[in-house]
C-alpha positions in Angstrom: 16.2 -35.5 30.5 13.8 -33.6 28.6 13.8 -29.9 28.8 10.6 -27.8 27.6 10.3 -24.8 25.5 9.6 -22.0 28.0 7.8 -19.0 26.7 6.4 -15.5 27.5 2.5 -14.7 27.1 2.8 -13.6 23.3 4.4 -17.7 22.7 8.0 -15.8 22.4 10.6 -18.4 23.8 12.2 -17.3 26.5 14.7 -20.3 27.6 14.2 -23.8 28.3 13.6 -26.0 31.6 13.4 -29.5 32.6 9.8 -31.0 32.2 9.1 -31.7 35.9 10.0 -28.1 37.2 8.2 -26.6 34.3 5.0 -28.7 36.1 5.5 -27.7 39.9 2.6 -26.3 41.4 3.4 -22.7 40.5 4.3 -23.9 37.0 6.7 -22.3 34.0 4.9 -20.9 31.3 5.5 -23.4 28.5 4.6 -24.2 24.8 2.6 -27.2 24.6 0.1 -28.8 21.9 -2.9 -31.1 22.1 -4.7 -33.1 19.2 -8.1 -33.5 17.8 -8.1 -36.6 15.4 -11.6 -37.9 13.9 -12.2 -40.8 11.7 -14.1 -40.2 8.5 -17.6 -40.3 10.2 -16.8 -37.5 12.2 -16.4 -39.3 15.7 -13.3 -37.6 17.9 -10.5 -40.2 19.3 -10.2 -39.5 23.2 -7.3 -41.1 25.4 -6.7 -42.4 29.0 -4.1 -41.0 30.3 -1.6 -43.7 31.8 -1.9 -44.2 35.7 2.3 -43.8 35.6 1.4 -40.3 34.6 2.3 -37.4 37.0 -0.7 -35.0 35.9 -3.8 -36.6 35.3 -3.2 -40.0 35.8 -6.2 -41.9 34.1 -8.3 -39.0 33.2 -9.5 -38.8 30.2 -8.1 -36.6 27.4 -8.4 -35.8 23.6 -6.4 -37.8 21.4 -2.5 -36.7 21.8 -1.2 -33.6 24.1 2.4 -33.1 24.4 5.7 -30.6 23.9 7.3 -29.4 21.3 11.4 -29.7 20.9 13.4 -26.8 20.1 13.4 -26.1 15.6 9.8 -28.0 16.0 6.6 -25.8 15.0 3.1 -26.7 16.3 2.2 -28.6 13.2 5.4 -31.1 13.2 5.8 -31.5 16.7 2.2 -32.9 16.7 2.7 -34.9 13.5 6.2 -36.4 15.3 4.5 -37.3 18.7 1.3 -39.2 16.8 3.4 -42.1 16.3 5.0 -42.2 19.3 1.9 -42.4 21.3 -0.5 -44.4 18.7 1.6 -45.8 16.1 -0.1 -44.0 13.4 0.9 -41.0 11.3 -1.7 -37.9 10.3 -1.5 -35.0 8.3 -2.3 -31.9 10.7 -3.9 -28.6 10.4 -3.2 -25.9 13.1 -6.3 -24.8 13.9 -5.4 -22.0 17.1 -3.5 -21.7 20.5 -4.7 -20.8 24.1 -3.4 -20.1 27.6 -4.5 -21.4 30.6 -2.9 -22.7 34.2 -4.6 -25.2 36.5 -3.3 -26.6 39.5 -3.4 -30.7 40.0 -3.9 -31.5 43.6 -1.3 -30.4 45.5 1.3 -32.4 43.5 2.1 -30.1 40.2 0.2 -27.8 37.6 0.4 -27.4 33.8 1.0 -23.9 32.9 0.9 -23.8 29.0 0.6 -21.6 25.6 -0.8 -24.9 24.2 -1.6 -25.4 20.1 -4.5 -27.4 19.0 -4.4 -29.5 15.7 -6.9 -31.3 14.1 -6.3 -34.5 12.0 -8.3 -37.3 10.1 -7.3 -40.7 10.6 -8.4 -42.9 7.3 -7.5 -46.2 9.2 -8.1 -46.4 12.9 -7.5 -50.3 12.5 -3.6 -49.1 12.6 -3.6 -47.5 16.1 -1.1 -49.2 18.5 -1.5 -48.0 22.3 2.5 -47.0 23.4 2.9 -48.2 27.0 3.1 -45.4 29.6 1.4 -42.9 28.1 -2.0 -44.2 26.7 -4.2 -46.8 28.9 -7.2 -47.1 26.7 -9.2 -45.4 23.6 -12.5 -45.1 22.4 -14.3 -42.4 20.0 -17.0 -40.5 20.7 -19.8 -38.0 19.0 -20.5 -34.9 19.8 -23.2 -35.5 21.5 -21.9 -38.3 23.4 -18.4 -36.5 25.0 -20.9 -33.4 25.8 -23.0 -35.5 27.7 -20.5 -37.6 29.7 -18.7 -33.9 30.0 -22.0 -32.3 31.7 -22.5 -35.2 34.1 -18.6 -35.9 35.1 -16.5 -33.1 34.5 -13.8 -34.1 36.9 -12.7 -37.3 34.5 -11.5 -35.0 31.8 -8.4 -33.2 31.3 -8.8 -29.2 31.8 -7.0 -28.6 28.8 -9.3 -30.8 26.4 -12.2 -28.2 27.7 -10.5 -25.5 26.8 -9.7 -26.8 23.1 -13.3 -27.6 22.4 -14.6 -24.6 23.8 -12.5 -22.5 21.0 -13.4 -25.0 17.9 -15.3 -21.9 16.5 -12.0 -19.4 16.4 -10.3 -22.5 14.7 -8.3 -20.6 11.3 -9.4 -21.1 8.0 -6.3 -22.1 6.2 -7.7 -25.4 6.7 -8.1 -28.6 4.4 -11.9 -28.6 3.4 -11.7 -32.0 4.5 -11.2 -31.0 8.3 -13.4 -27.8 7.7 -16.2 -30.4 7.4 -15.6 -31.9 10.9 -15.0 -28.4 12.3 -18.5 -27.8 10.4 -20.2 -31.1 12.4 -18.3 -29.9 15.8 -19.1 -26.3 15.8 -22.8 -26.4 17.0 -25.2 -23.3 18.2 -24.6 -22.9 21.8 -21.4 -25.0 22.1 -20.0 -22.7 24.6 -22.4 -22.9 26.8 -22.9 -26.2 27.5 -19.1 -26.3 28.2 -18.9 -23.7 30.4 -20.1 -25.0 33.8 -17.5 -27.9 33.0 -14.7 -24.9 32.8 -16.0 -23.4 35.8 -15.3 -27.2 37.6 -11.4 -27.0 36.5 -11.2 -23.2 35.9 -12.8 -21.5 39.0 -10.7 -18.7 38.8 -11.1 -18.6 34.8 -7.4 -18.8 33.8 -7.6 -19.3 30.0 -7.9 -17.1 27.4 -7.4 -17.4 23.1 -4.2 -16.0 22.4 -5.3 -13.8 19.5 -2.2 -14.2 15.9 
């Protein structure tokens, strides 16, 4: 049974809890991560969700969101679930973290301080789909996901919006490598096409940067 790494709103553990009571509708503040991986032309690697999933089932998401596991940092809990998900391995950047809650249905809610990474992959020939937690993959531009985002919010995860919305507070103890995507992500005005998406998931505006 896998028990998650509660926290308080400053990411200060505070205990643990299994996963599914930790994503009940009122939710348990939590410590979660998602992933941003790109391939060398600057295109970002989204995921469907699984239909066995609980939360979310078939929406989709960017490339890998999960938990880390007690001794685990944001950086090498990310670079530990990567191969368990796509059978590839990545060297990670922590870019920034944000809080947010959103309810899913009536059925549960994620509730989470969540960590956002950002990774090139050099060989996307070597992904391998895990069964159960990703259905299918494709990469997108920019222009593309913002698009499809505008026109069908509902088919993305909440916490993918989020992530992209805050690509411009991203640190910059960064490769220059991944400060050259950030440089092709981070376009004038951004936040504002994203924001009527938020509004979709978020219509009581429960996220927020958590300022370090």
């Amino acid at each position: 049974m896998e028990h998650l790494i509660l926290v308080d709103n400053t990411d200060n553990q505070t205990g643990t809890e299994e996963k599914v009571k930790c994503h009940l509708p009122n939710g348990k503040l939590h410590r979660a991560f998602t992933i941003f991986l790109f391939n060398k032309e600057g295109q970002l690697l989204l995921t469907r969700r699984s239909m066995s999933k609980m939360l979310w089932p078939g929406d989709w998401d960017g490339t890998v969101a999960s938990h880390p596991r007690q001794s685990e940092n944001y950086v090498s809990s990310a670079e530990r679930r990567l191969p368990e998900e796509l059978g590839v391995t990545c060297k990670l950047d922590y870019l920034y973290k944000f809080e947010y809650h959103v309810p899913y249905k009536d059925i549960g809610s994620e509730n989470e301080i969540c960590g956002t990474l950002i990774g090139i992959l050099d060989d996307p020939s070597k992904i391998k789909l895990v069964k159960d937690e990703i259905s299918d993959i494709r990469w997108v531009t920019l222009e593309q996901i913002l698009s499809e985002i505008k026109k069908t919010p509902q088919i993305f995860c909440p916490w993918m919006l989020v992530a992209l919305y805050f690509l411009s507070e991203s640190s910059h103890n960064i490769s220059d490598r991944h400060k050259e995507i950030l440089k092709m992500w981070n376009k004038d005005g951004l936040k504002n096409k994203l924001e009527a998406s938020l509004k979709h998931h978020f219509p009581d505006h429960k996220w927020e940067l958590k300022k370090e």
